[in-house]
N, C-alpha and C positions, 0 to 999 in steps of 0.2 A: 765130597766125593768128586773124584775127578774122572770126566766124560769128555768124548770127543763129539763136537757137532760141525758139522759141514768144515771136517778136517781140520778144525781149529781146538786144540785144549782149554777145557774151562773148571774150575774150581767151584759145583754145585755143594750148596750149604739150602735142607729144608728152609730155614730160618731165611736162608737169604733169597730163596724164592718167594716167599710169602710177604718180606717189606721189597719187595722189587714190584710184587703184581699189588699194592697196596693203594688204591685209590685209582686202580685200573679199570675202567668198564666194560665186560665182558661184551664183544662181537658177536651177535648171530651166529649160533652154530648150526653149520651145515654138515659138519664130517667128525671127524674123532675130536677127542674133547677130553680136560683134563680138569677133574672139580678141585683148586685149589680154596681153601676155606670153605666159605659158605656159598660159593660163584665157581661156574660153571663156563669155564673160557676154550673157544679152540686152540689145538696145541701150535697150529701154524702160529696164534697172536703170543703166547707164551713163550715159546723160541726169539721169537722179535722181540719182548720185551727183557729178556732176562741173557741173549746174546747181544742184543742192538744190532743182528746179522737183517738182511732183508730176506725176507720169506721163501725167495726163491734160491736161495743158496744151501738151505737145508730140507732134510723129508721132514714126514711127519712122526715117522717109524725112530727117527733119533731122539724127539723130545718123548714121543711117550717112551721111549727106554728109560731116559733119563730120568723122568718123573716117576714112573715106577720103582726105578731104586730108591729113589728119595722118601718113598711110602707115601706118594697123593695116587687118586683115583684115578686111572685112565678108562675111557669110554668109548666105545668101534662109532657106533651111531646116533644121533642126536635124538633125543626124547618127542616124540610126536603124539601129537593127540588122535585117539583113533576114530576112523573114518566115521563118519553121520551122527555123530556125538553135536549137538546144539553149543554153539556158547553161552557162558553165562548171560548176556547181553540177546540172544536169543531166546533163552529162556525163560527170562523178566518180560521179554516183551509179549512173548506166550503166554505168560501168565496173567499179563493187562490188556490181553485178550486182544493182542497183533496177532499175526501172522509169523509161524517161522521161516525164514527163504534157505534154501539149501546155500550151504557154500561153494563160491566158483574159487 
């Protein structure tokens, strides 16, 4: 499929995004987010890897087009756990009868 990102033409292939981002480690996501396999990458890092453009030369709003033609999942906001909910490692320690401390 051919897409334009930060005014440059590129030749996207599913396939060749998938051995591009292939022993890639998925960044902290803080903003929109693109699940390619089984990993869950920002689309800012996706752009950079599979243009080699630097981050700041393209949106974010171009790779999720791009990855939505391609049929991978794009995502507005990043997965958060909800509020006053224990960690597991809070909840073992509740159970061996610690204390649980609120989260800061």
């Amino acid at each position: 499929m051919r897409c334009v990102i930060a005014r440059y033409p590129f030749e996207l292939t599913r396939s060749g995004v998938l051995a591009s981002m292939k022993g890639v480690a998925p960044e902290l996501v803080t903003a929109e987010s693109v699940t390619i396999g089984r990993r869950r990458y920002p689309v800012k890092q996706v752009g950079q890897v599979i243009t080699g453009q630097n981050r700041r030369d393209f949106s974010s709003g171009e790779v999720v087009r791009a990855m939505t033609r391609l049929g991978f999942t794009c995502h507005e906001h990043p997965e958060t756990a909800p509020v006053g909910v224990p960690t597991p490692l809070q909840t073992a320690s509740a159970l061996l009868g610690g204390t649980v401390s609120p989260e800061v």
